[in-house]
C-alpha positions as CSV (number, residue, x, y, z in Angstrom):
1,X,-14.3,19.4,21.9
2,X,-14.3,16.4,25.0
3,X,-11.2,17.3,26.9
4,X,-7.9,14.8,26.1
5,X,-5.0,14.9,28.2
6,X,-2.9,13.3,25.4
7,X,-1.1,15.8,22.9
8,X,1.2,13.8,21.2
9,X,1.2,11.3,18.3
10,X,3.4,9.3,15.8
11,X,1.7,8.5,12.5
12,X,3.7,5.4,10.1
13,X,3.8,6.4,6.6
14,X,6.5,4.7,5.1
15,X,5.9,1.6,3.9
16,X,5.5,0.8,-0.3
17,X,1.8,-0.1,-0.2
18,X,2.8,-3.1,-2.4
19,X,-0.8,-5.1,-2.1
20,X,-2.6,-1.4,-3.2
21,X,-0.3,-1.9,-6.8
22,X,-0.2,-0.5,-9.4
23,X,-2.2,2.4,-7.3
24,X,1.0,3.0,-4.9
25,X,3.4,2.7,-8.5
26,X,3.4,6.4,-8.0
27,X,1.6,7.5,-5.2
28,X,2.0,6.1,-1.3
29,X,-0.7,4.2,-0.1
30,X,-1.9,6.9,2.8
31,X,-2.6,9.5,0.0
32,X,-4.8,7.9,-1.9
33,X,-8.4,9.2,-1.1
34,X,-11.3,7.5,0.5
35,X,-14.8,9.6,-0.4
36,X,-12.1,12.3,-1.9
37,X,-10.4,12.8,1.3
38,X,-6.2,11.2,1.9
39,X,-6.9,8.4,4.1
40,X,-3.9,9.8,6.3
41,X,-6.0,12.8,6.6
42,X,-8.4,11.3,8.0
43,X,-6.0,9.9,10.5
44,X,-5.3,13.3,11.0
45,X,-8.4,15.4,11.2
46,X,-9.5,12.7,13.9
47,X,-6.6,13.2,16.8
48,X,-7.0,17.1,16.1
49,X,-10.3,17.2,16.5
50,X,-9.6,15.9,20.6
51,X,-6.5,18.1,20.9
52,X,-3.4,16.4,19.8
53,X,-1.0,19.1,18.7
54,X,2.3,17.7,18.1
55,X,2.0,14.7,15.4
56,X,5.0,13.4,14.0
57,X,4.8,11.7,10.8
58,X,7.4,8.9,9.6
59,X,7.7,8.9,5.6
60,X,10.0,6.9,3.4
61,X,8.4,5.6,0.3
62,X,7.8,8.6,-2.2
63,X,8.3,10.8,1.2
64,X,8.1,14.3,-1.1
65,X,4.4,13.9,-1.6
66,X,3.9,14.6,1.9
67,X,5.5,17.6,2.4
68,X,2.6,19.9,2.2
69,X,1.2,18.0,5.5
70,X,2.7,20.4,7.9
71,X,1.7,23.5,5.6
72,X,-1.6,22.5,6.0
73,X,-1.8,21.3,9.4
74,X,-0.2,22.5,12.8
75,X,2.1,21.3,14.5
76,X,3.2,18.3,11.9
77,X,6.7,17.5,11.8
78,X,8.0,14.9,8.6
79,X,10.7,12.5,10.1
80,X,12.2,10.5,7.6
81,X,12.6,6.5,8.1
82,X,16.0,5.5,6.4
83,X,15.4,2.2,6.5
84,X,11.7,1.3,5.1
85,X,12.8,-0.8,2.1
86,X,15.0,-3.3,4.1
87,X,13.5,-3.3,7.7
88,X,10.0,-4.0,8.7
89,X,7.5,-1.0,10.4
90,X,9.9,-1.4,13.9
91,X,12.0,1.1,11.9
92,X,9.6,3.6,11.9
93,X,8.8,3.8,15.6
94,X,12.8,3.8,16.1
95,X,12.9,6.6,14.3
96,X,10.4,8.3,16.1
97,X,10.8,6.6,19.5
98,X,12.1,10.2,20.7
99,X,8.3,11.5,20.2
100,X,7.6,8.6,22.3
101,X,9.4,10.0,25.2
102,X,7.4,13.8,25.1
103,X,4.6,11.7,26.9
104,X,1.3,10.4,26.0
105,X,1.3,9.4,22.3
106,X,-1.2,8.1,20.0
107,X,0.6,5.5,17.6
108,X,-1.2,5.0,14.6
109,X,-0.8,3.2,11.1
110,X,-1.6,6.1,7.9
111,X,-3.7,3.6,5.9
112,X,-6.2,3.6,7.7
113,X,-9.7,5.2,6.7
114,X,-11.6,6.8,10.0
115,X,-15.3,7.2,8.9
116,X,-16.0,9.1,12.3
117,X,-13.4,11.2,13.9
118,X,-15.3,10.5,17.0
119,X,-13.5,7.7,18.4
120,X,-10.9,9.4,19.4
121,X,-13.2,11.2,22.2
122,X,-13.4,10.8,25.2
123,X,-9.2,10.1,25.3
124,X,-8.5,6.7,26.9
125,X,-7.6,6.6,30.5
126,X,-4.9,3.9,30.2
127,X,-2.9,2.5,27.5
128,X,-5.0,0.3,24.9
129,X,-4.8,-0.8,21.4
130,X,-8.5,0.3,20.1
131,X,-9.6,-2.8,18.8
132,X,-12.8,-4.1,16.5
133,X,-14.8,-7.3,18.5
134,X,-15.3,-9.7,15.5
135,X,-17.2,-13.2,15.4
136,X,-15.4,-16.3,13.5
137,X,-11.5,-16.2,12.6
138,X,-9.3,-14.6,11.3
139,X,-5.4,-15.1,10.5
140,X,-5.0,-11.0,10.7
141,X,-3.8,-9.2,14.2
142,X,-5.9,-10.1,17.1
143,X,-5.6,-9.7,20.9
144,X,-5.9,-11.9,23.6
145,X,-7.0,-10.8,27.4
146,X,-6.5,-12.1,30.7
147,X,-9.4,-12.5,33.6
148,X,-8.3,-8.6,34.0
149,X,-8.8,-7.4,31.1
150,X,-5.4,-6.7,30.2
151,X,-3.7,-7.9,26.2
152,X,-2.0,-11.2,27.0
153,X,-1.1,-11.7,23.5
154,X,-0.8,-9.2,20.2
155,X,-0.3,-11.9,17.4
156,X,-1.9,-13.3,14.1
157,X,-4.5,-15.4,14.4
158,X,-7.7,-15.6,16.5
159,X,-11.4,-16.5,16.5
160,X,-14.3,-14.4,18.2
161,X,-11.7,-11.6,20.0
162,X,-10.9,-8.0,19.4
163,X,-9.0,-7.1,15.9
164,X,-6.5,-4.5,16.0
165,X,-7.5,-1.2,14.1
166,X,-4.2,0.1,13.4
167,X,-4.3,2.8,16.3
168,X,-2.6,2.5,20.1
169,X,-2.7,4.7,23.0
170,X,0.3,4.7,25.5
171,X,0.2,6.4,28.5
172,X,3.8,8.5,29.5
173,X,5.2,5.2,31.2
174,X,3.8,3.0,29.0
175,X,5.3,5.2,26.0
176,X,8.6,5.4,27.3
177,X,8.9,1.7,28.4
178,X,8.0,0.8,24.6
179,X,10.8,3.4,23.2
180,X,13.1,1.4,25.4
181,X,11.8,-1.9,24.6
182,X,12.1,-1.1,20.5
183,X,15.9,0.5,21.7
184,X,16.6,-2.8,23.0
185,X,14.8,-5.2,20.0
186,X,16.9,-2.8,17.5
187,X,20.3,-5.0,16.1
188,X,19.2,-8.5,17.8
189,X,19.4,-11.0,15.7
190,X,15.7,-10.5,13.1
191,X,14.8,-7.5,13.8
192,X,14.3,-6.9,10.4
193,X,11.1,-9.0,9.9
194,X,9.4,-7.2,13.5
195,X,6.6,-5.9,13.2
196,X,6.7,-2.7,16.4
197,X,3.8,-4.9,17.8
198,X,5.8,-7.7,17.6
199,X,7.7,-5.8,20.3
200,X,5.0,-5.1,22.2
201,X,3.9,-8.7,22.5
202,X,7.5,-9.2,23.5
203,X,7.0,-7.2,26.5
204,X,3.9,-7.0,27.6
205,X,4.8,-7.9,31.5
206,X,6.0,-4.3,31.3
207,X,3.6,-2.5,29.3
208,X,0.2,-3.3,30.8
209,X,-2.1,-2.8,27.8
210,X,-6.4,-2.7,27.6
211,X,-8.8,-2.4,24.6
212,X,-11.1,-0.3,23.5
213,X,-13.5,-1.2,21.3
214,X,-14.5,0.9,19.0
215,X,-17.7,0.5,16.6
216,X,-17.1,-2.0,13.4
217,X,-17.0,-0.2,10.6
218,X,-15.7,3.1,12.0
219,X,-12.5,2.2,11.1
220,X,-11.1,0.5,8.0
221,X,-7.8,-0.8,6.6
222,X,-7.7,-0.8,2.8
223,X,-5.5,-3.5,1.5
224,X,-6.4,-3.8,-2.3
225,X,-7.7,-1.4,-5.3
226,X,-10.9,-3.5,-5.2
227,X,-11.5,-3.0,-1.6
228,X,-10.6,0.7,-2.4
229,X,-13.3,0.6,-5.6
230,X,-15.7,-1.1,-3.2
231,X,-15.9,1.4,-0.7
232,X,-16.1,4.3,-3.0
233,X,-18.8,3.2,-4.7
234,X,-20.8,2.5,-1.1
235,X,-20.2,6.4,-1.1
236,X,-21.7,7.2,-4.8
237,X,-25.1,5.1,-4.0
């Protein structure tokens, strides 16, 4: 295992799933399996294979079915997210904006599929949103980049730029300037409709940000049962 100086992570698991229906009726979106495995899990096997230890994971819809995550994995702690039917995904980083604060945290979205638990290895340096480089547009979550290299914008929208993956990397003072920043977003007038990245954009003159790419493909975001079918059949050919 590649040494990573980051032990920490926060993984959102609380929203309905409600484009996965009638799939997520009864069973939350990051449980259902990808090539037989939870796609959460594979969330999961891939910061443990570089050495995070303490992953805190925010539930709300159907939260019970996850409760045998931190029976079968160390150091998994189940936070619950009051809020997840009324208020968008900043709710689940409030709640866990404490974790933010231990130090170094991964941030990631628990729909997500990770083919290769690789990209996580070698940790990132500085703080970064991994990203996907894609050619054309697309109306989902792109980032934008200054002559530095640093994310001017985290928004919707964007042709031939970096597509966000659904994972983040902060740095201590990068992790505990965002905890603040979502502290301060909390109450103000819309917060309900923010995305957390929303709040990042928001504040980027504080929280300096990079990318870093990762291979296309390695990982996916499963938004329908017939992207779900799709990908499971790739599997059985």
């Amino acid at each position: 295992m590649m040494e990573n100086r980051i032990r920490n992570a926060v993984i959102m698991a609380s929203g309905m799933g409600s484009r996965m229906r009638p799939l997520t009726d009864t069973v939350p979106k990051p449980l259902i399996e990808v090539h037989g495995i939870p796609m959460i899990e594979t969330v999961i096997n891939g910061l443990v294979s570089c050495g995070v230890n303490d992953i805190t994971v925010v539930v709300g819809y159907l939260a019970d079915q996850f409760s045998y995550l931190p029976d079968k994995y160390a150091g998994i702690s189940l936070i619950r997210n009051p809020y997840y039917e009324r208020i968008n995904n900043i709710s689940s980083v409030y709640v866990a904006r404490e974790s933010l604060r231990k130090g170094a945290c991964y941030v990631c979205e628990a729909d997500l599929y990770i083919s290769d638990p690789g990209i996580f290895q070698p940790g990132p340096k500085e703080s970064c949103y991994f990203g996907e480089y894609g050619k054309g547009y697309t109306d989902d979550w792109v980032f934008s980049t200054d002559d530095r290299g640093y994310i001017s914008r985290v928004g919707k929208g964007g042709a031939d730029c970096f597509r966000m993956v659904g994972i983040c990397c902060l740095m201590q003072e990068e992790a505990e300037r965002v905890a603040d920043a979502i502290e301060k977003e909390w109450m103000t007038p819309g917060y309900e409709e923010l995305f957390w990245d929303d709040v990042v954009d928001r504040h980027l003159s504080e929280i300096p940000l990079k990318i870093h790419p990762v291979p296309e493909g390695s990982i996916l975001e499963i938004d329908t049962e017939e992207e779900l079918k799709r990908i499971n059949k790739e599997q059985d050919k």
